[in-house]
C-alpha beads as a LAMMPS data file, in Angstrom:
LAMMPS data file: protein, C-alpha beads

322 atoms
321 bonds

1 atom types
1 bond types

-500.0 500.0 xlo xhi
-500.0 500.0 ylo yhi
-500.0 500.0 zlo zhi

Masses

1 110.0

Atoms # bond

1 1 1 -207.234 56.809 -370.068
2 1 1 -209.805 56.489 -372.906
3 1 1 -212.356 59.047 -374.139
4 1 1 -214.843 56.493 -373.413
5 1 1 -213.226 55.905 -369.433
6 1 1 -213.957 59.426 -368.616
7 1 1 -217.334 59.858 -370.303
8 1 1 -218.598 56.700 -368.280
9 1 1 -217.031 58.452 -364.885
10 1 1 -219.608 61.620 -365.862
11 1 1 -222.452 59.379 -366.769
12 1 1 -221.950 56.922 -363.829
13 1 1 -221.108 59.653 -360.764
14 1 1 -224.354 61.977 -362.517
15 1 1 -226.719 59.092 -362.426
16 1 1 -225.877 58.539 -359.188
17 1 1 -226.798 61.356 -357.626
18 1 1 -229.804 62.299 -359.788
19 1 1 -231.414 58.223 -359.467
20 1 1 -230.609 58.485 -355.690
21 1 1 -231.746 62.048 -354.661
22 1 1 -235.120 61.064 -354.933
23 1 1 -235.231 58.441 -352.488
24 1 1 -232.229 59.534 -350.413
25 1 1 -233.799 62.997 -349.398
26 1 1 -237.118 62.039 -348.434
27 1 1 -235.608 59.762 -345.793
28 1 1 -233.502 62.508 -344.267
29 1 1 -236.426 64.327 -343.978
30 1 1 -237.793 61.199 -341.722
31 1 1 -234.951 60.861 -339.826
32 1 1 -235.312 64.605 -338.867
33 1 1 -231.761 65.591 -340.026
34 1 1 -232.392 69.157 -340.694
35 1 1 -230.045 72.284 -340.726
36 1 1 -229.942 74.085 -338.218
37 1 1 -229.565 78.249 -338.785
38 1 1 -227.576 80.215 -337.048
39 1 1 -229.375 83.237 -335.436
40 1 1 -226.737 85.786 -336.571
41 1 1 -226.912 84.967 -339.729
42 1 1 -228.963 86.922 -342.568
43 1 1 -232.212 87.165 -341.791
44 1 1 -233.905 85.250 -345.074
45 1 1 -231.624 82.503 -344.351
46 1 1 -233.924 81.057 -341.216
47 1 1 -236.819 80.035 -344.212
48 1 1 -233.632 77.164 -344.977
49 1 1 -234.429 76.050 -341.135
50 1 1 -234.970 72.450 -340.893
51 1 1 -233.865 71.522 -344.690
52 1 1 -232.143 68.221 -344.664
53 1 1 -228.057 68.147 -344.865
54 1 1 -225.691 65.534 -345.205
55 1 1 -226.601 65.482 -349.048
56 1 1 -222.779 65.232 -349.440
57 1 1 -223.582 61.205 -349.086
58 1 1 -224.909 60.975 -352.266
59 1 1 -221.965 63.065 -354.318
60 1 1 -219.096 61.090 -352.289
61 1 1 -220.907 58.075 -353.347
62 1 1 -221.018 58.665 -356.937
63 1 1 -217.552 59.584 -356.726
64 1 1 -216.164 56.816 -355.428
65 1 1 -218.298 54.591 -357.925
66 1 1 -217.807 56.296 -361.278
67 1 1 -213.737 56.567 -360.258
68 1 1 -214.045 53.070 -359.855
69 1 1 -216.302 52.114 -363.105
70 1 1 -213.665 54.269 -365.053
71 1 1 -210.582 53.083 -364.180
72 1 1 -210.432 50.681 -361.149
73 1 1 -208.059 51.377 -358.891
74 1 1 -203.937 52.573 -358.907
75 1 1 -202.224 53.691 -356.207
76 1 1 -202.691 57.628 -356.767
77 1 1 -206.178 56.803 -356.916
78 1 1 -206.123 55.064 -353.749
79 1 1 -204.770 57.865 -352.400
80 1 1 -206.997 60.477 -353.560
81 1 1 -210.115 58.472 -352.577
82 1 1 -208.579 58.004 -348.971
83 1 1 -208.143 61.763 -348.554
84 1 1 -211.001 62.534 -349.859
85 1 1 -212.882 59.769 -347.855
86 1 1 -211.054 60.279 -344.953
87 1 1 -212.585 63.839 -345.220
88 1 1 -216.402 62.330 -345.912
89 1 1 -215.728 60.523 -342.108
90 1 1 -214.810 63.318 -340.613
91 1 1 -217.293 65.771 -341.834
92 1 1 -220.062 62.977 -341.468
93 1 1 -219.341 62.699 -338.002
94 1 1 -219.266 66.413 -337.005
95 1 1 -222.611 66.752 -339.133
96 1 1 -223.828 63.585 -337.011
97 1 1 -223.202 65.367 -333.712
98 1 1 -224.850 68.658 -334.685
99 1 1 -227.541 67.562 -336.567
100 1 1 -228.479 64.006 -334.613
101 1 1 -227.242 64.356 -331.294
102 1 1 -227.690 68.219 -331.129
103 1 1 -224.709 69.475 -329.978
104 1 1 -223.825 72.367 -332.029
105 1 1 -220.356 72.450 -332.062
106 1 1 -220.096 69.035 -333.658
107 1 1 -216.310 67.520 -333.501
108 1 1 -213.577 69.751 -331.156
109 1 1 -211.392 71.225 -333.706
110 1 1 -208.103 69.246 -332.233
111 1 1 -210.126 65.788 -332.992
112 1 1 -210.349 67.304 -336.909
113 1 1 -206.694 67.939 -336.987
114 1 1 -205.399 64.846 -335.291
115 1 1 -207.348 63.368 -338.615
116 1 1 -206.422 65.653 -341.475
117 1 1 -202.351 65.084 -339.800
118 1 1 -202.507 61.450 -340.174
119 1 1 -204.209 61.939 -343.723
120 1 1 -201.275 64.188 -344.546
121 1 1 -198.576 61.612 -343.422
122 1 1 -199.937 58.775 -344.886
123 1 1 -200.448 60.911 -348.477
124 1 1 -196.625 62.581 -348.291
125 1 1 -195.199 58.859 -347.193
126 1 1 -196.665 57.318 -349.921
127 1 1 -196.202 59.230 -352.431
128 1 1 -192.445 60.439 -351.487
129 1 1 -191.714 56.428 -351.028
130 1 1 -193.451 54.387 -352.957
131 1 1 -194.395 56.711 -355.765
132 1 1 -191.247 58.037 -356.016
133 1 1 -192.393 61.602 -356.059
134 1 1 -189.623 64.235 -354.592
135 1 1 -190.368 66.584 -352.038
136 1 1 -190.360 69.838 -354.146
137 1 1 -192.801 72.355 -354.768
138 1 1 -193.161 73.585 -358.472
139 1 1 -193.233 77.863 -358.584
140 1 1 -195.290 78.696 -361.737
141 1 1 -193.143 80.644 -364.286
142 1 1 -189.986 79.864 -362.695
143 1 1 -189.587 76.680 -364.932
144 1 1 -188.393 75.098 -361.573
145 1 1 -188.845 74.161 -358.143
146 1 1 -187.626 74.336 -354.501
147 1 1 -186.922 71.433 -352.491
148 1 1 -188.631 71.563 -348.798
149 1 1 -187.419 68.536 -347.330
150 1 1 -189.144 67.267 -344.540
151 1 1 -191.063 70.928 -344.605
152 1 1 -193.086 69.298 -348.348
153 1 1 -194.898 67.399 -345.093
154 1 1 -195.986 70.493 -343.469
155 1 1 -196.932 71.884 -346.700
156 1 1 -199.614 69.133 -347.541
157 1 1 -200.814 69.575 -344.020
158 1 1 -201.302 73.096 -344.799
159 1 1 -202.899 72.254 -348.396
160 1 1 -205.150 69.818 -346.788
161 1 1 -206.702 71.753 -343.794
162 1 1 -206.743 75.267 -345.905
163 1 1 -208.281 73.705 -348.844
164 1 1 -211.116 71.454 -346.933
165 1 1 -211.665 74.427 -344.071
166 1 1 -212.168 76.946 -347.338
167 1 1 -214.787 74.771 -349.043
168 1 1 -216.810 73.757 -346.210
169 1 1 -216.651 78.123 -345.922
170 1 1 -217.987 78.326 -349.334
171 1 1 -221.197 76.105 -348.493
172 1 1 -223.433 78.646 -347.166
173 1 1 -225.923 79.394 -349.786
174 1 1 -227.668 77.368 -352.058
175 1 1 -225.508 75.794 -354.676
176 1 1 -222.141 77.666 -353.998
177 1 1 -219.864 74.855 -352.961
178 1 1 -221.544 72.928 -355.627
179 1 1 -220.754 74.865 -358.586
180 1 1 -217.771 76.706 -357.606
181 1 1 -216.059 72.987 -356.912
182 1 1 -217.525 71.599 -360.264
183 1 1 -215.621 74.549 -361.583
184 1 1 -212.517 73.925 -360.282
185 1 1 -212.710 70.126 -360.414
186 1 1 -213.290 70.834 -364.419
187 1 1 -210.004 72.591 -364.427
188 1 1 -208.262 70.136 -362.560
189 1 1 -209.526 67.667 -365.555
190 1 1 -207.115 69.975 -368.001
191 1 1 -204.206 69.628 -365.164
192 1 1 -204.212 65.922 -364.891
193 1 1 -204.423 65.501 -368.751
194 1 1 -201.420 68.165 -369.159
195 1 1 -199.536 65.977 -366.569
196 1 1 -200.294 62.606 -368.472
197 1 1 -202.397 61.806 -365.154
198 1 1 -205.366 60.021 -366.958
199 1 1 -206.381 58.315 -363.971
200 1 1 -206.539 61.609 -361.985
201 1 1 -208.282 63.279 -364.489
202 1 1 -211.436 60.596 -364.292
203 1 1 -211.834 61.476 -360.919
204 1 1 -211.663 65.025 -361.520
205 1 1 -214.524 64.376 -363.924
206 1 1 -216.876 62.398 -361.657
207 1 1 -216.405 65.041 -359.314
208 1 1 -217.656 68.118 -361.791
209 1 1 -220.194 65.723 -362.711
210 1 1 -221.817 64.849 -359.497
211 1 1 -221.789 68.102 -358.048
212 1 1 -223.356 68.972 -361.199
213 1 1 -226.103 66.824 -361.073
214 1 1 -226.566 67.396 -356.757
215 1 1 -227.168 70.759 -358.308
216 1 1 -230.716 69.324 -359.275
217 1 1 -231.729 69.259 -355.501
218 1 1 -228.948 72.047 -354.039
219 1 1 -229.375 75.006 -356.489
220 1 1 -232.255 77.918 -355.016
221 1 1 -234.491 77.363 -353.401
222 1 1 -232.245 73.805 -352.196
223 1 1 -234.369 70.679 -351.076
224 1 1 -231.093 69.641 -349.419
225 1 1 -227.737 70.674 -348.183
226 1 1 -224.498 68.492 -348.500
227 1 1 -223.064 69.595 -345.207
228 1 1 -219.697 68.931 -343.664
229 1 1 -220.219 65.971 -344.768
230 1 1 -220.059 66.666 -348.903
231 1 1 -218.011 70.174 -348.164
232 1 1 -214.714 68.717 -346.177
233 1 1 -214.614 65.948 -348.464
234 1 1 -214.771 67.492 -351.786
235 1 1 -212.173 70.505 -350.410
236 1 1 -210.280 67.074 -349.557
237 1 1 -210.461 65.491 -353.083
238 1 1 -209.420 68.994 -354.858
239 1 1 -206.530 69.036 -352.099
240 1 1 -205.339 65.686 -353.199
241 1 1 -205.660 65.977 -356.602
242 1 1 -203.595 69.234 -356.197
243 1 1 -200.695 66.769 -354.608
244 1 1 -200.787 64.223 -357.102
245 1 1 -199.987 66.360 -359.753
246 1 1 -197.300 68.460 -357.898
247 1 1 -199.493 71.587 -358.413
248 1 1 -199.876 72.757 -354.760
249 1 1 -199.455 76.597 -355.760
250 1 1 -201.968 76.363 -358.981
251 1 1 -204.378 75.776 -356.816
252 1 1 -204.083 78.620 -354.739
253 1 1 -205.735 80.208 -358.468
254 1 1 -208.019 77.557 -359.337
255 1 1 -209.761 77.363 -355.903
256 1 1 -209.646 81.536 -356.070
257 1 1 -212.981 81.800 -354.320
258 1 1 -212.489 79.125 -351.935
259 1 1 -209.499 81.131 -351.080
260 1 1 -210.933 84.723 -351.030
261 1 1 -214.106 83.396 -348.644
262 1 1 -211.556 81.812 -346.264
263 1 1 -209.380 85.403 -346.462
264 1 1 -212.608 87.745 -345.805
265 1 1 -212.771 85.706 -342.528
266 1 1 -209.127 85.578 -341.574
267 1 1 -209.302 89.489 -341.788
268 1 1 -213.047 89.513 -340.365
269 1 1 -211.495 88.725 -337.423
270 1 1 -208.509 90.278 -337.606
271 1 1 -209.885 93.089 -337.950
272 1 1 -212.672 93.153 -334.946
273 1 1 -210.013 91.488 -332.157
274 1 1 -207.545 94.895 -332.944
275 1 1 -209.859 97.710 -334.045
276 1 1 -213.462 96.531 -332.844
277 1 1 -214.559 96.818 -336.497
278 1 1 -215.484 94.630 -338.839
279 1 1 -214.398 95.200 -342.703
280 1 1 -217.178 92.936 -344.015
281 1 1 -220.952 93.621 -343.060
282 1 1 -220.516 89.848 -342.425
283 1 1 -218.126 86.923 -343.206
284 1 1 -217.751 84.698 -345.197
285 1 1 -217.783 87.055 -348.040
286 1 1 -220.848 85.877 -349.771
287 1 1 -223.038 86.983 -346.860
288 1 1 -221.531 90.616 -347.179
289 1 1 -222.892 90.654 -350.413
290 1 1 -226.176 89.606 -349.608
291 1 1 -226.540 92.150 -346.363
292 1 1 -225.582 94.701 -349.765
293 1 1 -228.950 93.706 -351.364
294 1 1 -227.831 91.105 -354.018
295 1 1 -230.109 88.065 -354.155
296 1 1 -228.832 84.499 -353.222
297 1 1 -228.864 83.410 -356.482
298 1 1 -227.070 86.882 -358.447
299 1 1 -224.179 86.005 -355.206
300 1 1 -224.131 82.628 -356.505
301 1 1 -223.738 83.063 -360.543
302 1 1 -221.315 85.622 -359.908
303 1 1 -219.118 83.537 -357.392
304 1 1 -219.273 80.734 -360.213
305 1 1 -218.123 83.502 -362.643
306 1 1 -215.349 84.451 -360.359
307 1 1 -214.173 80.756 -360.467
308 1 1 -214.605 80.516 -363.934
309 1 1 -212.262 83.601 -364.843
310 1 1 -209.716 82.263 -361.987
311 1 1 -209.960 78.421 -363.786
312 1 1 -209.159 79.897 -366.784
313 1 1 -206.244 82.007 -365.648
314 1 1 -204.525 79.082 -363.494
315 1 1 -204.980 77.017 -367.007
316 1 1 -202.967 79.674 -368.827
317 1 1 -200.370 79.755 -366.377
318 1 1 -199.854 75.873 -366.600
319 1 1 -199.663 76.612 -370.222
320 1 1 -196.833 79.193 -370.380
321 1 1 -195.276 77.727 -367.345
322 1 1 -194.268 74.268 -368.755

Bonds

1 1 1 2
2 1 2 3
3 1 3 4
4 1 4 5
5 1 5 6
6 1 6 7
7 1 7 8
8 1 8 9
9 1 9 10
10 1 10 11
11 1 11 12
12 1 12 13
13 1 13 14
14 1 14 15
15 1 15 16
16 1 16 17
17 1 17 18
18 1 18 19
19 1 19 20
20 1 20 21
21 1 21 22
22 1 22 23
23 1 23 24
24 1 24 25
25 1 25 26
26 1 26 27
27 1 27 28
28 1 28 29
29 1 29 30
30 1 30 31
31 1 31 32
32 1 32 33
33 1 33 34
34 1 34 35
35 1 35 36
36 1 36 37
37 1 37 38
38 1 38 39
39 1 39 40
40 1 40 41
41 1 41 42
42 1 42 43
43 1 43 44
44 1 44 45
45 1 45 46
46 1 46 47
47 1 47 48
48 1 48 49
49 1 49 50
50 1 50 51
51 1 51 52
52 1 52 53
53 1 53 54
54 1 54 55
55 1 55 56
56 1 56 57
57 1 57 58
58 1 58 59
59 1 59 60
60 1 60 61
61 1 61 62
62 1 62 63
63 1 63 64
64 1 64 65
65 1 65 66
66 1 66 67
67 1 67 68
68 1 68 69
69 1 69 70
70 1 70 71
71 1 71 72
72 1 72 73
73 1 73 74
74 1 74 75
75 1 75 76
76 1 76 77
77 1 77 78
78 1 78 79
79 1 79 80
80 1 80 81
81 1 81 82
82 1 82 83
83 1 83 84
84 1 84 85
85 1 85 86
86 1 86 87
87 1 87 88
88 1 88 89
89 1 89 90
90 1 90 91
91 1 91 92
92 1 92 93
93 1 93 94
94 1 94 95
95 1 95 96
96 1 96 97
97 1 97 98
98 1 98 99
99 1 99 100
100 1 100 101
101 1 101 102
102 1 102 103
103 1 103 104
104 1 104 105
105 1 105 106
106 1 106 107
107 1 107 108
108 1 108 109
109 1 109 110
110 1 110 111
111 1 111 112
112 1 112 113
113 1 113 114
114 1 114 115
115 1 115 116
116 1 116 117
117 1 117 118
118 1 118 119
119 1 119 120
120 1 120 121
121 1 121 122
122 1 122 123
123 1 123 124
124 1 124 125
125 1 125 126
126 1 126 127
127 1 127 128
128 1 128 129
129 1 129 130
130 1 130 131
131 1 131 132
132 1 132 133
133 1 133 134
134 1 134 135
135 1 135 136
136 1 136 137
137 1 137 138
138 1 138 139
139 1 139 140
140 1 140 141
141 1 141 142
142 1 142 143
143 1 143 144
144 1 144 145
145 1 145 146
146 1 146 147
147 1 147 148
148 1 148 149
149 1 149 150
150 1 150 151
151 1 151 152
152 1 152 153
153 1 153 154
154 1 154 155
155 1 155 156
156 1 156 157
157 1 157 158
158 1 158 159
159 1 159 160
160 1 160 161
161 1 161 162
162 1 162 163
163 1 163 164
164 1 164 165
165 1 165 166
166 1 166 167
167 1 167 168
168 1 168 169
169 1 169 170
170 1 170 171
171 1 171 172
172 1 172 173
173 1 173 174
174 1 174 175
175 1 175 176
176 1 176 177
177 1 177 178
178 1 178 179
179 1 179 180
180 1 180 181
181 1 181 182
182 1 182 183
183 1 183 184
184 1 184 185
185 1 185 186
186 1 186 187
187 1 187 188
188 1 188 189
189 1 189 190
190 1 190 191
191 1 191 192
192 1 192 193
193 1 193 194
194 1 194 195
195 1 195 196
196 1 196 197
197 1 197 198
198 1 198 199
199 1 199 200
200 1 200 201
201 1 201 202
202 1 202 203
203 1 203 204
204 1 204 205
205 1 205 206
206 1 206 207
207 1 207 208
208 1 208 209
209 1 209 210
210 1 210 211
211 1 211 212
212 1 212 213
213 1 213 214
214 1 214 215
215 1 215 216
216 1 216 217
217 1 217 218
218 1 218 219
219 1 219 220
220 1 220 221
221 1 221 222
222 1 222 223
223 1 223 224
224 1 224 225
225 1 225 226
226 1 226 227
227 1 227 228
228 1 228 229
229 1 229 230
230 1 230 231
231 1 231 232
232 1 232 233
233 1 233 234
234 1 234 235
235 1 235 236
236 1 236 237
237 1 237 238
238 1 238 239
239 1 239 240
240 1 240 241
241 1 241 242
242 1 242 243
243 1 243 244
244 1 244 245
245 1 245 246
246 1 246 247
247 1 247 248
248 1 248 249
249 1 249 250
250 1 250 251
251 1 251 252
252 1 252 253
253 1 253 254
254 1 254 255
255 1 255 256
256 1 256 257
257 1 257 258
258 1 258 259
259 1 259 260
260 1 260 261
261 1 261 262
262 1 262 263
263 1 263 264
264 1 264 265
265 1 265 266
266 1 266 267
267 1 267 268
268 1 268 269
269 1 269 270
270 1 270 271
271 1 271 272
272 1 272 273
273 1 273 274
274 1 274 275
275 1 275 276
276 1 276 277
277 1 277 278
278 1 278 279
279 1 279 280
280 1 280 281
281 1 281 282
282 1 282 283
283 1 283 284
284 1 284 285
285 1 285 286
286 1 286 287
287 1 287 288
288 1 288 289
289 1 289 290
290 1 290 291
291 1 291 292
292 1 292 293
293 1 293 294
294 1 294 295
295 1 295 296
296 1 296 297
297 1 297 298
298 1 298 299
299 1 299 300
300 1 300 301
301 1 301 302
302 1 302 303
303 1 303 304
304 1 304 305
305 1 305 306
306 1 306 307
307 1 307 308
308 1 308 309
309 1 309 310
310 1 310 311
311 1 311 312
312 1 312 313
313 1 313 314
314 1 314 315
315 1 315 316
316 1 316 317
317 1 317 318
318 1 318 319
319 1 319 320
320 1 320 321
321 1 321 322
């Protein structure tokens, strides 16, 4: 993969989404498909009432088109465009059911998994049979790896729901998901090129660069939200990427915040169905932190710092690992 290759994935997935945000939003504000807010959540968040979601249209699109303009199309490409696809139709259609047809629980949870388990089958088949890829799982600093056997399947079940269900977490303020994916997508650029994985790495790229660009309409105070729709299938495309390069347990670091936002809810509830108390003044984490006083935006910048520091870490592991 060329210099020029992954330049041309930035350029193409950031025009993308800046040409098409202007005409794009303005008709989801026709058709009417605004957020709705949840009444328990913080108070300054029902001003975001009625902004338009399913702004994840426009970064899956200029993914899929810069990947393409970079490098065509192999078969781990394939693969982590049908993840991460797969993922845009499933979120699109539980946004769809909240947001159009009004019913607020949007797809049954069983319906998501039945999708994410055939997702995991076909990416594990694939890649075991006709990529040739074993079913280990590399341990950072070990210098090796264990071989699961059939259980490498349950493991990129487990990579794909935790890592799409953790994102889709993260979206609940304005730019969050954006910028703490762009971060970790820009680390997974380093990952792929450390691999050899050029390929892999110009999708990483179009990925940083279009939710760098949405950030143009998504950062405070956000003209649009990406919804289930953007936030299962980016958590998707990290997922896959994390496959494709065998790196299953670096990403547990790299997605750090996805993974302490999904955590603060896991012991959320926890917590309240054993003691009656909650250890957060709400979950997902970020809204503790605004109950606490910190403004939206001082939540976000340090959240991207957080992923930053966690990027950076994972990086040096890779680097003293191999």
């Amino acid at each position: 993969m060329s210099v020029q290759a992954m330049l041309l994935a930035a350029v193409v997935a950031a025009a993308v989404v800046l040409i098409s945000g202007p005409f794009f939003i303005p008709e989801l504000h026709k058709l009417k498909f605004g957020q709705s807010i949840r009444e328990e959540g913080p108070k300054s968040h029902q001003a975001k009432s009625g902004t338009p979601t399913m702004g994840g249209i426009m970064i899956i699109l200029a993914i899929t088109a810069a990947t393409v303009a970079a490098d065509g199309i192999s078969t781990e490409i394939l693969l982590a465009l049908f993840v991460m696809l797969g993922h845009f139709v499933i979120g699109f259609i539980d946004d769809y059911i909240k947001v159009v047809l009004k019913r607020n629980l949007g797809l049954k949870a069983r319906q998501k998994l039945l999708g994410q388990i055939l997702m995991a089958a076909v990416v594990t088949y694939i890649g075991v049979h006709t990529l040739g890829y074993a079913t280990d799982l590399w341990i950072p600093f070990l210098s090796g790896t264990v071989d699961l056997g059939f259980g490498y399947y349950i493991l990129i079940f487990f990579v794909l729901v935790g890592t799409t269900n953790a994102v889709n977490l993260t979206d609940g303020l304005d730019g969050l998901a954006a910028g703490t994916v762009a971060v970790a997508a820009i680390a997974y650029v380093f990952v792929c090129l450390h691999f050899g994985k050029g390929d892999l790495a110009a999708f990483c790229i179009a990925i940083a660069a279009a939710c760098i660009a949405f950030l143009r309409f998504n950062a405070h105070p956000a003209k649009v939200f990406m919804g289930d729709t953007g936030s299962l299938a980016l958590g998707g495309a990290l997922a896959a990427v994390a496959i494709l390069t065998k790196t299953e347990m670096l990403l547990i670091l790299i997605g750090g915040v996805f993974v302490l936002e999904a955590l603060s809810v896991i012991i959320q509830v926890i917590s309240f169905k054993t003691t009656g108390k909650r250890v957060f003044l709400m979950s997902p984490v970020h809204h503790h932190f605004e109950l606490k006083g910190w403004p939206e935006t001082k939540v976000v910048l340090v959240f991207w710092s957080v992923g930053i520091v966690f990027s950076v870490l994972a990086l040096c592991i890779l680097r003293f690992s191999s």
